[in-house]
PDB file of N, CA, C and O in Angstrom, chain B, residues numbered from 101:
ATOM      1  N   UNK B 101       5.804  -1.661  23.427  1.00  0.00           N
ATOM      2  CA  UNK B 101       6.995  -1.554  22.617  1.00  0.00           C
ATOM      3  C   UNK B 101       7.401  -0.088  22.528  1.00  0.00           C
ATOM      4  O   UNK B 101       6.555   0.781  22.314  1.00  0.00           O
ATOM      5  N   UNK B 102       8.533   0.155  22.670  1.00  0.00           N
ATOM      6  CA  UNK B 102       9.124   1.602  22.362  1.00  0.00           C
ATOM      7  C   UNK B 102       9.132   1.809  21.103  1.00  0.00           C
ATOM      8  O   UNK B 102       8.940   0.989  20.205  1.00  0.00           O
ATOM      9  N   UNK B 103       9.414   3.191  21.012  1.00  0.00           N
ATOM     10  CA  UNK B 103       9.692   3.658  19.502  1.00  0.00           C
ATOM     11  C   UNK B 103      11.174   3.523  19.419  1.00  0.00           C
ATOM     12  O   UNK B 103      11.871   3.160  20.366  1.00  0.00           O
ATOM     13  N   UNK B 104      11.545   3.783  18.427  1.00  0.00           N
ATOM     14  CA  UNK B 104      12.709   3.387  18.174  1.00  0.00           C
ATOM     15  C   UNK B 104      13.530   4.750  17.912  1.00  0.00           C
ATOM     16  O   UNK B 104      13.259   5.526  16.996  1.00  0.00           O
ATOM     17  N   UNK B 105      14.495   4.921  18.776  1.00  0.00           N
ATOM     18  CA  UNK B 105      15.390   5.901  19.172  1.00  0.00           C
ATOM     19  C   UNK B 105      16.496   6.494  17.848  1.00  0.00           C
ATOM     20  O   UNK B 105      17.298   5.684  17.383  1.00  0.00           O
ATOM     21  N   UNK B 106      16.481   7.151  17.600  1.00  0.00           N
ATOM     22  CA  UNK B 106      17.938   7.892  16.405  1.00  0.00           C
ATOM     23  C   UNK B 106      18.940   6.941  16.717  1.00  0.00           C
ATOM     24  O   UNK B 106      19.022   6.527  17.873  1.00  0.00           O
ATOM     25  N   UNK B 107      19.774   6.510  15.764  1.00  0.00           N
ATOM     26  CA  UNK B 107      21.082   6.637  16.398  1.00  0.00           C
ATOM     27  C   UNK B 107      22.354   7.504  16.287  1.00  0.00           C
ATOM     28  O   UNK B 107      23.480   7.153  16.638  1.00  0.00           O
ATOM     29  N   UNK B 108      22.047   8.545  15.811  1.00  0.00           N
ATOM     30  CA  UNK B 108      22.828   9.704  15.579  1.00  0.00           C
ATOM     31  C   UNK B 108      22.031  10.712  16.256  1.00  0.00           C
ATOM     32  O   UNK B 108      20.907  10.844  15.771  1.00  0.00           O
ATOM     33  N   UNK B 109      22.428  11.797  17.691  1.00  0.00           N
ATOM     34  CA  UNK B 109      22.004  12.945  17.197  1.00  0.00           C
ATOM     35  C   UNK B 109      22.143  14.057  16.404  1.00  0.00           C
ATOM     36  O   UNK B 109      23.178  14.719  16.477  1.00  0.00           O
ATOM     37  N   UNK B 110      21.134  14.400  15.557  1.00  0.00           N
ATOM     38  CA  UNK B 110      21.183  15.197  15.036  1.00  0.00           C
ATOM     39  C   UNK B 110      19.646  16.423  14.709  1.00  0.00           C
ATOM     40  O   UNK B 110      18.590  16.311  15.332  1.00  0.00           O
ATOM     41  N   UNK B 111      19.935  17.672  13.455  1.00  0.00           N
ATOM     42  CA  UNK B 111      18.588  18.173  13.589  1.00  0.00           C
ATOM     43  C   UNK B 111      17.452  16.980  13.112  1.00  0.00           C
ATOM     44  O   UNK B 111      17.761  15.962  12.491  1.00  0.00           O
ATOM     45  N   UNK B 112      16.164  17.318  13.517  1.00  0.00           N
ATOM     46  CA  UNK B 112      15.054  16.539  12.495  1.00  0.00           C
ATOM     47  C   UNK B 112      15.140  16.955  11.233  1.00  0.00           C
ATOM     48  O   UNK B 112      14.526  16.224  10.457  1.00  0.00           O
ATOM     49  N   UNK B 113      16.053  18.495  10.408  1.00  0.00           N
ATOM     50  CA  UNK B 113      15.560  18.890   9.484  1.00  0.00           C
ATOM     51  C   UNK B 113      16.700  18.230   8.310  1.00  0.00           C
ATOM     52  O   UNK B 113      16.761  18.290   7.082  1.00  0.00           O
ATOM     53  N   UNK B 114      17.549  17.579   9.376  1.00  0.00           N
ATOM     54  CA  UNK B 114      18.789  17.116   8.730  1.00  0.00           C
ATOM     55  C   UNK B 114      18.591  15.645   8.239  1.00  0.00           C
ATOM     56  O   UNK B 114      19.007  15.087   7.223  1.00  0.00           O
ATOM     57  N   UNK B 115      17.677  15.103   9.481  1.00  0.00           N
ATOM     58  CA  UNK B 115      17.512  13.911   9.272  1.00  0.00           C
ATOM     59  C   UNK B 115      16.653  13.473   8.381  1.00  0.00           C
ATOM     60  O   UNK B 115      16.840  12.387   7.833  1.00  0.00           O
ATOM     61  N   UNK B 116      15.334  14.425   8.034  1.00  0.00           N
ATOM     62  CA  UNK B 116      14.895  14.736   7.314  1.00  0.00           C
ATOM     63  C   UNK B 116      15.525  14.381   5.375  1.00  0.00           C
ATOM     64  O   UNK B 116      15.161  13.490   4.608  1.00  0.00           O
ATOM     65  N   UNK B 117      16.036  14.945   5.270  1.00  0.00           N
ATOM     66  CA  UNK B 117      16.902  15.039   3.962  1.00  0.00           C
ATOM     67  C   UNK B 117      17.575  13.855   3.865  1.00  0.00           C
ATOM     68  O   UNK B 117      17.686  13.351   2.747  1.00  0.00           O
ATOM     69  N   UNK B 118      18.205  13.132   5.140  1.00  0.00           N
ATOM     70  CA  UNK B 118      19.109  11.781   4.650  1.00  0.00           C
ATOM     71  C   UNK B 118      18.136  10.661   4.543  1.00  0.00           C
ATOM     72  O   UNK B 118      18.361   9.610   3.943  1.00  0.00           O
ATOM     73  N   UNK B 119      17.033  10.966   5.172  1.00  0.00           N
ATOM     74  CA  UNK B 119      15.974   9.560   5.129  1.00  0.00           C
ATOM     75  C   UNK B 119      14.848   9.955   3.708  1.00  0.00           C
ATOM     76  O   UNK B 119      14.157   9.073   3.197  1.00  0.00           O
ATOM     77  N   UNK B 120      14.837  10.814   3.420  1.00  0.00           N
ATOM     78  CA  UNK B 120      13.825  10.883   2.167  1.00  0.00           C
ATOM     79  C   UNK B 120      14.481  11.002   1.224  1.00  0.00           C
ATOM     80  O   UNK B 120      15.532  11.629   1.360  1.00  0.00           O
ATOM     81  N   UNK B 121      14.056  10.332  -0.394  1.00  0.00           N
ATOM     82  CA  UNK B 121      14.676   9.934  -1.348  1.00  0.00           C
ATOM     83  C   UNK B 121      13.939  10.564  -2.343  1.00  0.00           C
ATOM     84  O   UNK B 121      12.757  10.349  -2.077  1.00  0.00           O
ATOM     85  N   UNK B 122      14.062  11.460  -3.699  1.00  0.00           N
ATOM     86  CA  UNK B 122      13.466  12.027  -4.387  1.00  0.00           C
ATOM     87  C   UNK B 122      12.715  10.934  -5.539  1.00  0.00           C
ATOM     88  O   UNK B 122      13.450  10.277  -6.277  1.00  0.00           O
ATOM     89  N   UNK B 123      11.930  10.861  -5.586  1.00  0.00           N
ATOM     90  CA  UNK B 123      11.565   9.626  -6.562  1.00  0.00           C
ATOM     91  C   UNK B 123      10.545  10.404  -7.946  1.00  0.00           C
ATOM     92  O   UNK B 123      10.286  11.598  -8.099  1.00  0.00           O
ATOM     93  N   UNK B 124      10.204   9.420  -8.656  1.00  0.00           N
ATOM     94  CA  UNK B 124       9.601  10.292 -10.290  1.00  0.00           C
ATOM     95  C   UNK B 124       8.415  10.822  -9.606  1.00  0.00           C
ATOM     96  O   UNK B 124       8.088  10.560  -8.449  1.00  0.00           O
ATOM     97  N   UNK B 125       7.737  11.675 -10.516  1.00  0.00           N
ATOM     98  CA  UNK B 125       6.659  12.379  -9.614  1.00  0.00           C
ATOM     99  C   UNK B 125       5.446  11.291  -9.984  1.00  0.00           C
ATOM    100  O   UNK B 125       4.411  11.499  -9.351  1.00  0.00           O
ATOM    101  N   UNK B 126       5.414  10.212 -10.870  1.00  0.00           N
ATOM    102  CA  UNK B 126       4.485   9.210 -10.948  1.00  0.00           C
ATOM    103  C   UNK B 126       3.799   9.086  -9.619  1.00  0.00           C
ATOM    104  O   UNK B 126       2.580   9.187  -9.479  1.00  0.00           O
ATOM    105  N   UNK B 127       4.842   8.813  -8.445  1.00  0.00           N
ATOM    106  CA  UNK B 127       4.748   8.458  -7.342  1.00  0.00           C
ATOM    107  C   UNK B 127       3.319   9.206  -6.228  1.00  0.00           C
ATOM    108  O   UNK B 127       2.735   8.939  -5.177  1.00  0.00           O
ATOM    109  N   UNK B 128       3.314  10.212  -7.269  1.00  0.00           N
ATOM    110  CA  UNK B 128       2.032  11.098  -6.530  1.00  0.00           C
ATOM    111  C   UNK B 128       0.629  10.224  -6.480  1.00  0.00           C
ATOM    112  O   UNK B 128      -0.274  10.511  -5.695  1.00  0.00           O
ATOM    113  N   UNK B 129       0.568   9.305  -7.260  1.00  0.00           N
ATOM    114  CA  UNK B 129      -0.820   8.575  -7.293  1.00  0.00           C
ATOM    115  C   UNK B 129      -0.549   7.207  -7.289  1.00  0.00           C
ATOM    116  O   UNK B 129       0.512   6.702  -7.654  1.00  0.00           O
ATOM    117  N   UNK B 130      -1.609   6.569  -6.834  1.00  0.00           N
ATOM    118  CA  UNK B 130      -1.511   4.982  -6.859  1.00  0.00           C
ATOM    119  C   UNK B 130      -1.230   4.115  -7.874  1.00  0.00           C
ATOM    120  O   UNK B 130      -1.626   4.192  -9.037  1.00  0.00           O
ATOM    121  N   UNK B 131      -0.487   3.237  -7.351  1.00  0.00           N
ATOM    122  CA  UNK B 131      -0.581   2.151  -8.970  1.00  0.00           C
ATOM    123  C   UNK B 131      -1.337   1.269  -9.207  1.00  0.00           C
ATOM    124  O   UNK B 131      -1.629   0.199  -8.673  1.00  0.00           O
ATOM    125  N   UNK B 132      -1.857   2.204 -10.697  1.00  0.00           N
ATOM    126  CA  UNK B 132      -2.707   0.995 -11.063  1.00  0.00           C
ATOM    127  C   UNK B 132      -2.685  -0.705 -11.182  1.00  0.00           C
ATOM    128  O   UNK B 132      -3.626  -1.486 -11.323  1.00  0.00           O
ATOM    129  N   UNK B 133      -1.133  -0.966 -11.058  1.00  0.00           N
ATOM    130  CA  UNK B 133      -1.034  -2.766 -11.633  1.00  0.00           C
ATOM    131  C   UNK B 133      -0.359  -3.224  -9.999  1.00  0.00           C
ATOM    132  O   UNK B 133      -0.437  -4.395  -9.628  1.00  0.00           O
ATOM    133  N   UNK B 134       0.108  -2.450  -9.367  1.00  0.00           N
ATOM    134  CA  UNK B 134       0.670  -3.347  -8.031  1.00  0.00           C
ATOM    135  C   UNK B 134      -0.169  -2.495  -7.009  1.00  0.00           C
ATOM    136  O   UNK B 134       0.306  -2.702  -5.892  1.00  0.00           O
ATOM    137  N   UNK B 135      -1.003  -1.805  -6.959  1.00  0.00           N
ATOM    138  CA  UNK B 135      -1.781  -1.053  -6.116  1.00  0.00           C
ATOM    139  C   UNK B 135      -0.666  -0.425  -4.744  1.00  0.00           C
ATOM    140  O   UNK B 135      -0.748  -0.748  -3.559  1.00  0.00           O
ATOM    141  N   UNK B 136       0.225   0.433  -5.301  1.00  0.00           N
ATOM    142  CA  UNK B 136       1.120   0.774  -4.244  1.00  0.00           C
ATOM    143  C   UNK B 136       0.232   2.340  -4.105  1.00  0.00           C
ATOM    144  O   UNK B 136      -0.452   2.841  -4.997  1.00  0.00           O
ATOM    145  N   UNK B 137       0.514   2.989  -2.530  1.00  0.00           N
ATOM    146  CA  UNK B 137       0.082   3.780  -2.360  1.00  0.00           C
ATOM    147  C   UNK B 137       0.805   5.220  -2.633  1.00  0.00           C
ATOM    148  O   UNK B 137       1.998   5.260  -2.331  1.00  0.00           O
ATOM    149  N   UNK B 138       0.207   6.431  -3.182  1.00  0.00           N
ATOM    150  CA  UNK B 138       0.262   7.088  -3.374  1.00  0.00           C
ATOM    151  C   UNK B 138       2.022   7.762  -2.497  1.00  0.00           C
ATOM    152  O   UNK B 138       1.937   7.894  -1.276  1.00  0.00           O
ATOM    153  N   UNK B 139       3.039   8.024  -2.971  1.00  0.00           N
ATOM    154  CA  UNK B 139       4.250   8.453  -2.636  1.00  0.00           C
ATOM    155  C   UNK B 139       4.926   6.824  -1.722  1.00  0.00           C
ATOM    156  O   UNK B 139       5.665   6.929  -0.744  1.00  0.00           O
ATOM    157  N   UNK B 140       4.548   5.642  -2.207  1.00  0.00           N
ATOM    158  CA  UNK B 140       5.601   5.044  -2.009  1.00  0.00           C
ATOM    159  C   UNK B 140       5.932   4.000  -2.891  1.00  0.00           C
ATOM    160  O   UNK B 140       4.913   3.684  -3.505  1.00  0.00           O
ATOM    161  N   UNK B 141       6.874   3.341  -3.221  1.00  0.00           N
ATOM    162  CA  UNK B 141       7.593   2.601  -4.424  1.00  0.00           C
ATOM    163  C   UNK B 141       6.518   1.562  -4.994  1.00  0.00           C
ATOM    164  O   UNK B 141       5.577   1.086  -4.359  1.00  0.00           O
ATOM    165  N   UNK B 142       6.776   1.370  -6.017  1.00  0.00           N
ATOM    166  CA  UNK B 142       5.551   0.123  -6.810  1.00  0.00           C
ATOM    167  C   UNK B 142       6.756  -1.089  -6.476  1.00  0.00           C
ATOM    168  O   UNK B 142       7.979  -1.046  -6.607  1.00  0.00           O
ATOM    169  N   UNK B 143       5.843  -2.172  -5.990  1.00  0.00           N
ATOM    170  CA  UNK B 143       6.666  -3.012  -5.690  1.00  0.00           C
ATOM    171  C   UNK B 143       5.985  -4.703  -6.860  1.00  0.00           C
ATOM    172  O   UNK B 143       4.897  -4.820  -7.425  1.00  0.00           O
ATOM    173  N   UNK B 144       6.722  -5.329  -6.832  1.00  0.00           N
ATOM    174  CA  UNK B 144       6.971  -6.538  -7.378  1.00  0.00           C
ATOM    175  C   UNK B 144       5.645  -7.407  -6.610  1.00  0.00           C
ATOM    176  O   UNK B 144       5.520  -7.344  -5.386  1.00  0.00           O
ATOM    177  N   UNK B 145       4.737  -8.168  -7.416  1.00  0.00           N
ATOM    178  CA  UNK B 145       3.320  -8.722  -6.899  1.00  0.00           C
ATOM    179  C   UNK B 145       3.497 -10.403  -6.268  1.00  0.00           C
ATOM    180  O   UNK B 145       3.012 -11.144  -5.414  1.00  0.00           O
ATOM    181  N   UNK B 146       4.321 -10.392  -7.115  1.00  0.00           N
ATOM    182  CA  UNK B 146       4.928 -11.923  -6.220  1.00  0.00           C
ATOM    183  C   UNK B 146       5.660 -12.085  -5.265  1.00  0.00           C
ATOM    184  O   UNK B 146       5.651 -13.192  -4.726  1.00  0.00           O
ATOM    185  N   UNK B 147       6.572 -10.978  -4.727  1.00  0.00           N
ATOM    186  CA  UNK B 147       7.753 -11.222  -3.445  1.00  0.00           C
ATOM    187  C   UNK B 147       7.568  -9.889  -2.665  1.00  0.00           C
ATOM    188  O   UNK B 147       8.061  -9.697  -1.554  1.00  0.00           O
ATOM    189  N   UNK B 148       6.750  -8.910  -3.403  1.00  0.00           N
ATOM    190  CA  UNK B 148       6.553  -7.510  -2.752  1.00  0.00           C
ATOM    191  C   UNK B 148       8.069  -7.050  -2.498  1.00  0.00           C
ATOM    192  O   UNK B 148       8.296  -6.585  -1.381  1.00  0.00           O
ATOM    193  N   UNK B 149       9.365  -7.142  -3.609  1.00  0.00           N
ATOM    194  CA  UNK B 149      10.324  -6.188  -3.358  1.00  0.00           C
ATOM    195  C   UNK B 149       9.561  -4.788  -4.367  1.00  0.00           C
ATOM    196  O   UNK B 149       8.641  -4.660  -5.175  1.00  0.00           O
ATOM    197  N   UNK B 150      10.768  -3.795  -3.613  1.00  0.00           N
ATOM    198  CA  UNK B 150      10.265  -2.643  -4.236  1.00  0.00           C
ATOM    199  C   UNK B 150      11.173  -2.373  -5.192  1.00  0.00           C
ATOM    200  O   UNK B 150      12.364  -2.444  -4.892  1.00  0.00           O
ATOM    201  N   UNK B 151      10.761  -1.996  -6.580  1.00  0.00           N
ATOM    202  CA  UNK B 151      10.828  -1.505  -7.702  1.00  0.00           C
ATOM    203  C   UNK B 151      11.678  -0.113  -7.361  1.00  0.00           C
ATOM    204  O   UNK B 151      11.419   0.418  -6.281  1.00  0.00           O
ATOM    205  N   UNK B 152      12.575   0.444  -8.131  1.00  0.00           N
ATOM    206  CA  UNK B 152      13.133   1.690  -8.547  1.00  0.00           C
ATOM    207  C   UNK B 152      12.820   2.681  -9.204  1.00  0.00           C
ATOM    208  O   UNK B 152      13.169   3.856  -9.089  1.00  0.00           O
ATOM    209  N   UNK B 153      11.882   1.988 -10.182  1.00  0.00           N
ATOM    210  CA  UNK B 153      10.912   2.943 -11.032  1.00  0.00           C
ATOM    211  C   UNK B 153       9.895   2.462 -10.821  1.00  0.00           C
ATOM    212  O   UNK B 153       9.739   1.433 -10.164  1.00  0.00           O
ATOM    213  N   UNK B 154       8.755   3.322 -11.497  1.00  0.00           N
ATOM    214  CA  UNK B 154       7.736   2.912 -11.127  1.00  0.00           C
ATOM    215  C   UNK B 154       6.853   2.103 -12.250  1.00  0.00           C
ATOM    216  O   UNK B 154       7.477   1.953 -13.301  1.00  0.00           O
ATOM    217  N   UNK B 155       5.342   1.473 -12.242  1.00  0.00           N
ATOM    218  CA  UNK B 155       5.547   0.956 -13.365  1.00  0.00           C
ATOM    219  C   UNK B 155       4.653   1.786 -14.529  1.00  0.00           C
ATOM    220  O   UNK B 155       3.766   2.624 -14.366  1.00  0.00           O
ATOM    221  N   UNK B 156       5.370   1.096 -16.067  1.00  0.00           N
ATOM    222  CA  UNK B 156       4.749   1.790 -16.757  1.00  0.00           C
ATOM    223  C   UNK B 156       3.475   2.150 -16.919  1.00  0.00           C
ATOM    224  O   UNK B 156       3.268   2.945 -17.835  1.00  0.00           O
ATOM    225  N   UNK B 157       2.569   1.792 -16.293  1.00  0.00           N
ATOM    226  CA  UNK B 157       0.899   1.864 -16.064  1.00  0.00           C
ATOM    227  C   UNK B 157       0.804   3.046 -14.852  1.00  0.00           C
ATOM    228  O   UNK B 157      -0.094   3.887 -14.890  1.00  0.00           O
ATOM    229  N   UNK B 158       1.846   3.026 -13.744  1.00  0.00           N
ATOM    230  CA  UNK B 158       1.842   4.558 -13.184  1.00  0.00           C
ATOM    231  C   UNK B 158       1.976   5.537 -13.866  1.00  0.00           C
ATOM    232  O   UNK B 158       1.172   6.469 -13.854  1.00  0.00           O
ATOM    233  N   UNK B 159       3.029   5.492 -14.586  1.00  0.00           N
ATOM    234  CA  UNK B 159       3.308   6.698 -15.604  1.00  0.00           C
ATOM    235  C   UNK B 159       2.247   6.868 -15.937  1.00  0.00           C
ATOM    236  O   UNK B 159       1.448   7.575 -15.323  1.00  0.00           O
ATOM    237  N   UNK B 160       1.993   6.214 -17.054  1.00  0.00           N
ATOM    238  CA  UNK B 160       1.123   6.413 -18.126  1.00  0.00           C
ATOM    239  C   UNK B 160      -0.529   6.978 -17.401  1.00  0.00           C
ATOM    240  O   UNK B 160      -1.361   7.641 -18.020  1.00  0.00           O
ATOM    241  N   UNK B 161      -0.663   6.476 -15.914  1.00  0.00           N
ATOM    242  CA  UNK B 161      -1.896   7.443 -15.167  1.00  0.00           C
ATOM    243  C   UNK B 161      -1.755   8.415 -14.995  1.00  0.00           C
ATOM    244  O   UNK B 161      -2.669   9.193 -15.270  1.00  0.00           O
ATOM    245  N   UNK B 162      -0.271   8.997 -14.331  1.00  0.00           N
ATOM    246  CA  UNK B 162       0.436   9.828 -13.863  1.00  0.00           C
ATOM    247  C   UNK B 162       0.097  11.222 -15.139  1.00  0.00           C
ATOM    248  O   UNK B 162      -0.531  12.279 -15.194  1.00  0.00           O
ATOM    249  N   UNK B 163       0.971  10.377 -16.011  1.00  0.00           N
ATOM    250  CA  UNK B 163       0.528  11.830 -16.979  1.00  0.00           C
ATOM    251  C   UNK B 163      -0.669  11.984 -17.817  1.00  0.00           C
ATOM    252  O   UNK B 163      -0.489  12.790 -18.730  1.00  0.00           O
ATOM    253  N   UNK B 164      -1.702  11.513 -17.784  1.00  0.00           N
ATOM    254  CA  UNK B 164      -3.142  11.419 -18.352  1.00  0.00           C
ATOM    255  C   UNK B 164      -3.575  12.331 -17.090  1.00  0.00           C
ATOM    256  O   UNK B 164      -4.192  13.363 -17.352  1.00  0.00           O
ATOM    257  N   UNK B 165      -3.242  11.965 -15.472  1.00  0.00           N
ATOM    258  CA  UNK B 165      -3.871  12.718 -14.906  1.00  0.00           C
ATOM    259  C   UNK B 165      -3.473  14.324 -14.914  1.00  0.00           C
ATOM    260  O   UNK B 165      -4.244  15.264 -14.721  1.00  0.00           O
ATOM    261  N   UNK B 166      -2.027  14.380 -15.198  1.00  0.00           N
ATOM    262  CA  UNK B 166      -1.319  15.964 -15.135  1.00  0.00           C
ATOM    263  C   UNK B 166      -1.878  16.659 -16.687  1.00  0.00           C
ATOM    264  O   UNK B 166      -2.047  17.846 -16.965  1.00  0.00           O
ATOM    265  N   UNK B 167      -2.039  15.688 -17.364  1.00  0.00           N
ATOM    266  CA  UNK B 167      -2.297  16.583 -19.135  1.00  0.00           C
ATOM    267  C   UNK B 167      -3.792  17.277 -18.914  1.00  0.00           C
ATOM    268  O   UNK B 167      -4.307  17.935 -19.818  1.00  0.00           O
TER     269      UNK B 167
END
């Protein structure tokens, strides 16, 4: 199987910026209740969509681990 080609050219540093999305800094560690991995979305345990925020049990690790 190939990789899958741009379909715009452009820089990587450009492309960069339109494909990454700034998310809460929760996101730095795993979740504890949907076990999502460290920098990507906590997702929903029954259909695995992904969540917008993260959940309150990330937070709440999130900043126990930063305090």
């Amino acid at each position: 199987m190939n990789a899958r080609r741009p379909g715009a050219p452009m820089p990587d540093s450009l492309r960069a910026t339109l494909t990454t999305t700034v998310g809460h800094p929760a996101r730095a560690i795993q979740c504890p209740h949907c076990r999502a991995l460290p920098g990507k979305p906590c997702v929903l345990r029954t259909n695995g969509r992904a969540l917008p925020e993260p959940h309150h049990t990330r937070v709440t690790a999130w900043e126990q681990s930063t305090a």
